[in-house]
Residue, then its C-alpha position, 0 to 999 in steps of 0.5 A: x181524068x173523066x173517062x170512064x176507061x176500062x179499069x175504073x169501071x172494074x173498080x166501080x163494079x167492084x165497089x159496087x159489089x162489095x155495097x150488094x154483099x154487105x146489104x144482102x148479109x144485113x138482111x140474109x145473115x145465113x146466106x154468109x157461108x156462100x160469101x166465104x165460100x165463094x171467096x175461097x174458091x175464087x182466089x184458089x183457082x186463080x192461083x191455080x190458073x194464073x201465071x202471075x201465082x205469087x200476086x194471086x197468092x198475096x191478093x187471097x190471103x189479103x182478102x181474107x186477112x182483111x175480111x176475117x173480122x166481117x166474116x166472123x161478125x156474119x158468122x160466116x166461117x165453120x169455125x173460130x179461127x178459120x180465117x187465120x188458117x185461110x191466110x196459111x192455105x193460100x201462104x202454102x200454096x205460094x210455098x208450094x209453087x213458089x218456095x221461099x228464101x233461104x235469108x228467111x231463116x229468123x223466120x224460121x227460128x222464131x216459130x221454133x222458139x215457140x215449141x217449147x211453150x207447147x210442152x210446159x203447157x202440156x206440163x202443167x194444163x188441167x185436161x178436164x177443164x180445158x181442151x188442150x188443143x183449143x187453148x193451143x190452136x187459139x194462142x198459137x193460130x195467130x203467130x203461125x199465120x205470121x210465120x207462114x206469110x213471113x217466111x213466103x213474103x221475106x224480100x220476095x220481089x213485088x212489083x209496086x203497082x201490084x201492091x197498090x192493087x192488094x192496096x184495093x183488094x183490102x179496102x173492099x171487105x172494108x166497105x161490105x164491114x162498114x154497110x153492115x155496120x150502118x143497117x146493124x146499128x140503130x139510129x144514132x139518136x137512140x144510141x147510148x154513149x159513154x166513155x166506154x167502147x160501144x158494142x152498138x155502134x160498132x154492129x154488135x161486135x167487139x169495138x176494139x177489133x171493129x176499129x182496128x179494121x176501120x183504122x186499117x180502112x182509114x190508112x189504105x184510103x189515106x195511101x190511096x189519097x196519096x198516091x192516087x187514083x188517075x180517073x177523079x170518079x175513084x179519087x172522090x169514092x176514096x176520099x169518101x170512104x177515108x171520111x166514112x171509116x173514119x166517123x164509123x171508127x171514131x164512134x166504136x169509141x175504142x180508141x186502139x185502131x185510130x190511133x194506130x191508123x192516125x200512126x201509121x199515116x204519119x211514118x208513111x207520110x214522112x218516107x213519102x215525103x222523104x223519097x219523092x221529087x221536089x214536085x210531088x211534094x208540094x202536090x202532097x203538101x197541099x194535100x195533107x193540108x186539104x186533109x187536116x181541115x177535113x179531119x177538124x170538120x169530122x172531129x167536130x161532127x163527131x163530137x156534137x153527136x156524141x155530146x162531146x163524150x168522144x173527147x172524154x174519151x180520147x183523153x181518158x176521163x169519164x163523162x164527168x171529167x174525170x180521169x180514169x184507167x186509160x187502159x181499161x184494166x189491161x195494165x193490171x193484166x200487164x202486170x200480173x204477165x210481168x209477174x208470172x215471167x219473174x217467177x217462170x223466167x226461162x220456159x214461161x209457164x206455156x202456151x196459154x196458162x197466163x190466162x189461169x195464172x191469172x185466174x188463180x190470182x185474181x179469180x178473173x180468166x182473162x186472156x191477154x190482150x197485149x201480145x208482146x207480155x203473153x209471149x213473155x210470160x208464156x215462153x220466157x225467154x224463148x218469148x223474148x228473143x222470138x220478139x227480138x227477131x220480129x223487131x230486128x228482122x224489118x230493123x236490119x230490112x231498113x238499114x240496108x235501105x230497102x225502100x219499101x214505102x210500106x215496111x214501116x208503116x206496117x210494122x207499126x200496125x203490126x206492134x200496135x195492134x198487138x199490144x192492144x189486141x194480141x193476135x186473135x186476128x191474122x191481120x196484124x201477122x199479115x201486115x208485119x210480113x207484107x213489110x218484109x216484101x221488095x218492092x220494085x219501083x218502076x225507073x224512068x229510062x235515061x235518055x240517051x245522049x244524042x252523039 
């Protein structure tokens, strides 16, 4: 339990590395490219030399899915949208290699659903404001990450020790993130809270898809306190870092990404519970108890720092205690989503004009961030049975009993962080398709009846 044996070193040096990078790019922000470089290459030659390409092929677009959001903090990637098109290129290179099902076929119609919203959009854009092919890429980069990681994932057969492995290789960006985020950030004494999300504490970044990530952090080291580590030197690190990306989630004050993460431990929870022995239960139980005292003591630190405005927060009342818009204006944005559909209901108005419908209405050029109202007030109904495929596909997946401790909990992250956060991100299209996956669990061998 002590001993320091092979694998756990590795983990440590790991862990250890991930500490360096996020210190060294705190410091020598230029120095980031070589980071994302570095990562490219890496994953690329060992799916190239690997036997084992198809894990290769998921590590890769694991990490970069999970990396994408420091990379673009760090201002690490040529472009915007770089890191949803790194998850694609290592998606191709296991299609290449690997292929994919021929069951995969929704799939395959969902993304063709979405090639008529190109055409109405061409239709109806103004080329000497906009470029036609950012508003496209930006609207569109998101679902195609989740096509090509869909359609590679879709009931491939995947060992399940070998997801717990992608289990770490995802929380390692996380903590490189995260110490970027402390050396970033002022002293908490000299930060300013209100009830609004806090750029500040969040690095300098946008809140809502700092604490994404973070609750995605918080959810992989929950799985990981679970189902854990055998060495007791890596059970107390995870330990540690569920407590560190949890308080650094709660003062981003953006409420999205927690409680995602706060959701998706009670569906894994519930299945976890639901399929083990009897045993192993109580061992989870007492757990989960260990835990929820933990959470309390957090809260509560977390509150007397921010003078109790994580509370108001999180109940959506202003410093005074009143109440306000707890969506923060994206139901008026929701609305006027709606409204566009009715008056477009078959073709939508194209991919991306819901930000100058609105614009015309309001005079405000918002992009959306609900994913499920863009699609329908820019596809229609094209949108809406594009969504009713995502959802029926892992549905039908659950029915037929597939135990994938991972499918519901992940389609959970997926619909949630869409609805808050759209798909600027390929994290959430990532996490949809790694719950098409077939994990294959490890069976005790029967003993044979002595004759």
């Amino acid at each position: 339990m002590f001993e320091l044996d092979r694998y756990t070193i590795q983990k440590l040096k790991l862990i250890a590395l991930h500490i360096i990078i996020g210190v060294i790019i705190s410091f020598f922000e230029d120095l980031s490219p070589a980071y994302f470089y570095i990562i490219i290459l890496f994953f690329t030659v060992a799916i190239f030399n690997s036997k084992d390409k198809t894990y290769y092929v998921l590590a890769g677009a694991a990490y970069i899915a999970s990396a994408e959001i420091f990379l673009r903090m760090a201002e690490a990637m040529p472009f915007w949208e770089m890191g949803k098109y790194m998850v694609i290129y290592f998606i191709g290179l296991g299609i290449f290699f690997k292929g994919f099902k021929l069951e995969a076929w929704p799939i395959l119609l969902y993304v063709l659903l979405l090639i008529p919203g190109i055409y109405i959009a061409y239709l109806n854009f103004d080329f000497l404001e906009e470029s036609f092919r950012k508003t496209i890429l930006f609207n569109l980069s998101g679902p195609l990450s989740l096509f090509a990681t869909a359609l590679f994932a879709f009931q491939l057969k995947f060992d399940f020790k070998k997801m717990m492995r992608l289990v770490d290789i995802m929380i390692y960006p996380i903590i490189t993130l995260t110490v970027y985020i402390f050396i970033y950030a002022p002293p908490l004494e000299e930060i300013q809270f209100t009830t609004d999300s806090n750029q500040l504490a969040s690095g300098g970044y946008s809140g809502n898809q700092v604490a994404t990530i973070l609750g995605l952090g918080m959810f992989l080291c929950y799985v990981r306190f679970i189902i854990p580590h055998k060495n007791i030197f890596l059970q107390i690190i995870n330990i540690s870092l569920l407590a560190l990306f949890s308080y650094r989630g709660l003062l981003t004050f953006s409420r999205g990404g927690i409680v995602t993460a706060v959701i998706m431990m009670l569906i894994f929870t519930f299945y976890f519970i639901n399929w083990t022995p009897i045993l192993t239960k109580a061992k989870a139980s007492l757990k989960l108890i260990s835990l929820g005292v933990g959470a309390v003591v957090l809260w509560g630190i977390t509150a007397s720092i921010t003078g109790g405005l994580i509370v108001n927060r999180y109940m959506g009342q202003r410093a005074d205690g009143e109440q306000k818009d707890i969506t923060t204006g994206r139901l008026d944005i929701l609305k006027d989503e709606l409204m566009a559909f009715q008056e477009n209901p078959f073709m939508g108005l194209g991919i991306g004009m819901g930000k100058f419908y609105r614009g015309e209405i309001t005079g405000h050029f918002a992009a959306s961030h609900n994913e499920v109202s863009r699609m329908i007030a820019e596809h229609g109904l094209f949108g809406i049975i594009a969504l009713l495929i995502l959802l029926l596909v892992p549905l039908a997946l659950l029915l037929k009993r597939k135990r994938n401790l991972f499918l519901m909990p992940f389609i959970a992250f997926w619909f949630l962080t869409i609805n808050h956060s759209a798909m600027r991100v390929a994290l959430p299209g990532f996490m949809y398709s790694l719950g098409l996956l077939q994990i294959q669990y490890q069976r005790k061998p029967k003993r044979k009846k002595s004759g």
